[in-house]
SEMAR-299169 format. One record per atom (N, C-alpha, C): residue in one letter; x, y, z. Coordinates in steps of 0.2 Angstrom, whole numbers, plus 5000, padded with zeros to 4 digits. Atoms other than C-alpha are relative to their C-alpha. Layout:
# SEMAR-299169
aXYZ...
# end
This chain:
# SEMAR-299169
x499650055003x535356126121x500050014993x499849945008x535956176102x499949894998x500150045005x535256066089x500649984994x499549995004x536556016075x499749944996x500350025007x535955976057x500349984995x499450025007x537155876043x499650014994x500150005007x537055906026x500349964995x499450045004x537955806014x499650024993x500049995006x538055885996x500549994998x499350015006x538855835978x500350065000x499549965004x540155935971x499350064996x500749975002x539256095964x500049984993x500150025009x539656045945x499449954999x500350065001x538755885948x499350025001x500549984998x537255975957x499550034993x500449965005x537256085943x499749944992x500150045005x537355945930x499249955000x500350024999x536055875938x499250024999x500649965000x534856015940x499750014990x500249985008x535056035920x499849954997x500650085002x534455845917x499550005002x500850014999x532855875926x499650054997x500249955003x532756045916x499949954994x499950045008x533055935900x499549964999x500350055000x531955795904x499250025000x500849944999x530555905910x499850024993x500049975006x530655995893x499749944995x500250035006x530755875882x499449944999x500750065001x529355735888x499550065000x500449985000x528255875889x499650024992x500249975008x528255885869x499949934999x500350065002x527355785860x500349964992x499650055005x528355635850x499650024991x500449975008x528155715830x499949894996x499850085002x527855505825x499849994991x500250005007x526955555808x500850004996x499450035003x528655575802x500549954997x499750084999x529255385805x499549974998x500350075003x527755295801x500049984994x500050045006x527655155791x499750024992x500650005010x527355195770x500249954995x499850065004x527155095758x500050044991x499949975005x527655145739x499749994996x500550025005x526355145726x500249964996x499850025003x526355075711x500450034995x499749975008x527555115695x499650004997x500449985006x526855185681x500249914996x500050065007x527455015670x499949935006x500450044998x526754925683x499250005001x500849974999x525055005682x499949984991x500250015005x525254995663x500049915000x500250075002x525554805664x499449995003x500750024996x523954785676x499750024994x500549965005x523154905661x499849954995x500050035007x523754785647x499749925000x500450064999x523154625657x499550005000x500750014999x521554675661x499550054994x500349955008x521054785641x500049934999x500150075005x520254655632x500250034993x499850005006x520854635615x500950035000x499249995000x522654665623x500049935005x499350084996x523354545637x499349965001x500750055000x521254475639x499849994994x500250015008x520754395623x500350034994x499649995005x522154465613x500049954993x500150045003x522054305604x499449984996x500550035003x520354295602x499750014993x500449985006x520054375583x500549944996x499850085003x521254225577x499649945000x500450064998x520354105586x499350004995x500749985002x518754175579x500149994993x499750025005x519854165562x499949934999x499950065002x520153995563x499449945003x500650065001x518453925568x499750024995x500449985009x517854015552x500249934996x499750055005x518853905544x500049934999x500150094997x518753735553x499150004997x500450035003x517053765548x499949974992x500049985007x517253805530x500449944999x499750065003x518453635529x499649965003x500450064997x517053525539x499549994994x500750015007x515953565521x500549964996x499650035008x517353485512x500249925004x499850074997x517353305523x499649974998x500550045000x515753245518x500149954993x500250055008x515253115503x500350034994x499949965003x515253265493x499450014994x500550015003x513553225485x499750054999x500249934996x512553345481x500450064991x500049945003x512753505470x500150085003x499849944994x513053635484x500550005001x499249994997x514653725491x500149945003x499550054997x515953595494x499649934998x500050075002x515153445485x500550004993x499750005005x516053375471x500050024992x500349985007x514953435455x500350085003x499849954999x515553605464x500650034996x499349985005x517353575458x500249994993x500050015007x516853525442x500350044996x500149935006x517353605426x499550014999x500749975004x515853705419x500249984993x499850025008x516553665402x500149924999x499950085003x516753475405x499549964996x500550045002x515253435397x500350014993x499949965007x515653525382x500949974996x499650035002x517453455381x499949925000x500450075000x516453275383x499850004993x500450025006x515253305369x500650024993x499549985006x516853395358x500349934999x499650075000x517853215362x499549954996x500450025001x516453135359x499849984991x500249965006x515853225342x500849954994x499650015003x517653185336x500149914998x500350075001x517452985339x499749974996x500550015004x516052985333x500350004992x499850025007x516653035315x500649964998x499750075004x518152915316x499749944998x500650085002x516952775319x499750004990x500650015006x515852825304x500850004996x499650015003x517652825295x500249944999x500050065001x517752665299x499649964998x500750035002x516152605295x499950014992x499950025007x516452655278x500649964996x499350055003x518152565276x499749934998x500050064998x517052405281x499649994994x500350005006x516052465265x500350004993x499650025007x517452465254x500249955001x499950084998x518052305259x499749954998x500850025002x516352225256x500149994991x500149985009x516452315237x500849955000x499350025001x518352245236x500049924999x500250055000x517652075240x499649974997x500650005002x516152075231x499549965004x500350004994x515152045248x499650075001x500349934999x514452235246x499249975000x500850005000x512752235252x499649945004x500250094998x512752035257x500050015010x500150024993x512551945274x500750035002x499449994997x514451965277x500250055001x499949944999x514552145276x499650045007x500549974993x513052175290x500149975003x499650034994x513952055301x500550065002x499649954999x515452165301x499950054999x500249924997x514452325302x499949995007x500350024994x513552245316x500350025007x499350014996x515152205325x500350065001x499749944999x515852355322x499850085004x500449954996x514552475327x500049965008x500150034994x514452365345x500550025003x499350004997x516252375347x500150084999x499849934999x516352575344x499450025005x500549974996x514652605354x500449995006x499750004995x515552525367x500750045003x499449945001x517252625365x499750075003x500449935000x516052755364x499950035009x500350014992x515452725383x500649995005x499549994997x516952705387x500350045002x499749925001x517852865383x499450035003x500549964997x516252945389x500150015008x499950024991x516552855408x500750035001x499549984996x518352875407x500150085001x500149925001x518053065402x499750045009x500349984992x516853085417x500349975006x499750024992x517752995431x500850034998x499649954999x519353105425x499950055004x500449984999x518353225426x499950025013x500150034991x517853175445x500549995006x499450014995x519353135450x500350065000x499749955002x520053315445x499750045006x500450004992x518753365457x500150005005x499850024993x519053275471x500550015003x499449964995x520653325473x500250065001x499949894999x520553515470x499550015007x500449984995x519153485484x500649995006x499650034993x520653395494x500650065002x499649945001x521853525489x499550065005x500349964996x520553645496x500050025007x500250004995x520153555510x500850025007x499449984995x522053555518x500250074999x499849935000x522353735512x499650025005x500149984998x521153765521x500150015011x499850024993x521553675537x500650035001x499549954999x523153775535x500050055001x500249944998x522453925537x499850005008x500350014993x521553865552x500649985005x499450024997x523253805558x500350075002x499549935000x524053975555x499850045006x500449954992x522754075565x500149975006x499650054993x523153955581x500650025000x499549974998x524753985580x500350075000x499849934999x524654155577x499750065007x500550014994x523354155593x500350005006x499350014995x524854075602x500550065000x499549975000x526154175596x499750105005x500249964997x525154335600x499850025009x500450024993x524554285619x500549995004x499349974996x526554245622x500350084999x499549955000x527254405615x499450035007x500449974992x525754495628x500450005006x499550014995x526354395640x500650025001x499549975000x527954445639x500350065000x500049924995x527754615639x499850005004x500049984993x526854625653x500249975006x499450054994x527954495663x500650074999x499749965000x529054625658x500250085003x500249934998x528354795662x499850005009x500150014993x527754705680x500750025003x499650024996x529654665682x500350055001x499649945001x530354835678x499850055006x500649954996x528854925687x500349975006x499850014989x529454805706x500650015001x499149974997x531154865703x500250035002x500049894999x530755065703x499549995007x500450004994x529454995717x500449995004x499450044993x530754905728x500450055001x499449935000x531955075724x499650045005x500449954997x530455195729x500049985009x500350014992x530155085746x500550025003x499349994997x531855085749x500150065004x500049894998x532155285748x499450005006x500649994993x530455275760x500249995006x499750054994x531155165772x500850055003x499449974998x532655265773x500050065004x500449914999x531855435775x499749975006x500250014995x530955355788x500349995006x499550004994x532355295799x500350034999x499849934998x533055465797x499750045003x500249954997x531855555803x499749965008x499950034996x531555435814x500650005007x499550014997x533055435823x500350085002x500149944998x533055625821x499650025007x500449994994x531755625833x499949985006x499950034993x532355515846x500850025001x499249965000x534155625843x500050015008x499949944994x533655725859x499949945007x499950044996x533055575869x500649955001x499450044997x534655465866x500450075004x499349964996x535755605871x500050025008x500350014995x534655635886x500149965003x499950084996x534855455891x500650015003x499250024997x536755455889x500350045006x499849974993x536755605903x499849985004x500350034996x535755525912x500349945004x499650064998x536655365911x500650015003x499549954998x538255485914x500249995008x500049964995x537755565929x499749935006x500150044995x537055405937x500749955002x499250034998x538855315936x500550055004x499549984996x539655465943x499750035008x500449984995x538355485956x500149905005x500050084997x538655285961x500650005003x499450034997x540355305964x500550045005x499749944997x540555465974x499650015005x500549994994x539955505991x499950075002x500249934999x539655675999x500550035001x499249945002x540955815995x499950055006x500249964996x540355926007x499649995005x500550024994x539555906024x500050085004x500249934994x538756086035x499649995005x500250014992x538556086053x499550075000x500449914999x537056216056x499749985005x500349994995x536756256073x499750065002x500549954999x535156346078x500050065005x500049964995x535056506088x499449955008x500650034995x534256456107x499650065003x500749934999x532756526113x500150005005x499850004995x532456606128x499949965006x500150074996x531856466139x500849964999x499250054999x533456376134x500450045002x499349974998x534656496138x499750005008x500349994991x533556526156x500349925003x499950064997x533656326158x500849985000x499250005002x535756346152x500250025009x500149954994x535856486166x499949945006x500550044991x534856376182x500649944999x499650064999x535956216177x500650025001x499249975000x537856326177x499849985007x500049984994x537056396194x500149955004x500150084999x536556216199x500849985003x499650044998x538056146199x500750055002x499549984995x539156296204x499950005011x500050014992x538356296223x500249965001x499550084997x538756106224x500550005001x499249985000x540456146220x500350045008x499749944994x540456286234x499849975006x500050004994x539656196247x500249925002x499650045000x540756046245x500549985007
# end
């Protein structure tokens, strides 16, 4: 009895197309995925971002840029705290300080001149006397009396108001001193300030410029990245699309080709062929 064997094959194009998908897919998983190329970078820093980190962290630029004003204007805060007191005293910043060195001397000059009006008048009170003929008498030494009382006191007068001029001229060059000073104190503060914002402001500026060329640099990175990236999955989409291809046209097509292969028979078979011919020719004959 003859064996019979179906075959059902595609179209040979499809075979072939097929055979070269497994060629393909074989090949290319066998390499190993280059990933160095794709992974993640991150973009250093800019140089004017390195300079402003530089400029924030140098002392006596963005840290304590201020501070030699500062140090300026406590000098000075102290140097106007000597000029608050009483002013007692004969030492820097009292008020015998701002004296004139000469005021004694324009005192005793004032003084000197006084003095010899008085005594000009003291001799008027003597012609007077003679004029009256009172020279010498009681009446004349009452009116010396009086007169020298009233010029000593004059005298002591112009003395005080000479020395409290004097004092007051003083006190105020000490006040004059005192606010000049605090204006100086004033100044370095705001030059403290002003110094601390311009800093500031370059290096807000040098950061801002610096994240700009960084955000460009990551950009270009990241771009370069998913280039090469995508470079490297080139082979495997295209692989897929065959794949995805050949599976569409292999769903929607059934077998092209079908081969009947029937096997030589052995001798037994042909012997047991034989006996059953024979078999069933006697029956026939002795029917």
């Amino acid at each position: 009895m003859a064996t019979e064997t179906s075959i059902t094959r595609q179209a040979p194009y499809i075979e072939a197309l097929g055979q070269q998908y497994g060629q393909d897919l074989t090949a290319l998983t066998a390499k190993k995925m280059p990933t160095a190329g794709y992974a993640p970078t991150v973009a250093g820093q800019d140089q004017a971002q390195l300079d402003a980190y530089t400029r924030a962290t140098t002392a006596g630029q963005g840290i304590g840029a201020y501070q030699p004003y500062l140090t300026q204007a406590g000098a000075y805060q102290t140097q106007a705290a000597g000029l608050t007191g009483p002013g007692a005293g004969t030492g820097t910043g009292s008020i015998a300080s701002y004296m004139s060195p000469y005021q004694q001397q324009v005192i005793n000059e004032t003084l000197q001149q006084y003095d010899t009006q008085a005594q000009k008048g003291m001799t008027g009170i003597g012609l007077q006397a003679a004029k009256s003929g009172n020279l010498g008498g009681g009446r004349e030494g009452v009116m010396r009396s009086e007169y020298q009382t009233q010029s000593d006191m004059n005298r002591a007068m112009l003395n005080a108001q000479l020395l409290q001029q004097g004092y007051g001229q003083a006190k105020q060059a000490r006040q004059q001193d005192f606010t000049g000073i605090q204006q100086l104190a004033n100044n370095q503060m705001q030059m403290a300030q002003a110094e601390q914002a311009f800093q500031g402001q370059d290096i807000s500026r040098l950061g801002s410029a610096g994240a700009i060329q960084q955000a460009q640099t990551q950009a270009t990175l990241d771009a370069q990245r998913e280039a090469n990236r995508m470079a490297a999955y080139d082979p495997y989409e295209r692989l897929g699309y065959m794949g995805a291809g050949l599976g569409n046209i292999l769903g929607g097509m059934g077998g092209q080709y079908q081969t009947t292969v029937t096997p030589n028979q052995s001798a037994l078979q042909q012997a047991v062929g034989l006996l059953g011919t024979g078999i069933g020719a006697y029956k026939t004959f002795n029917t």
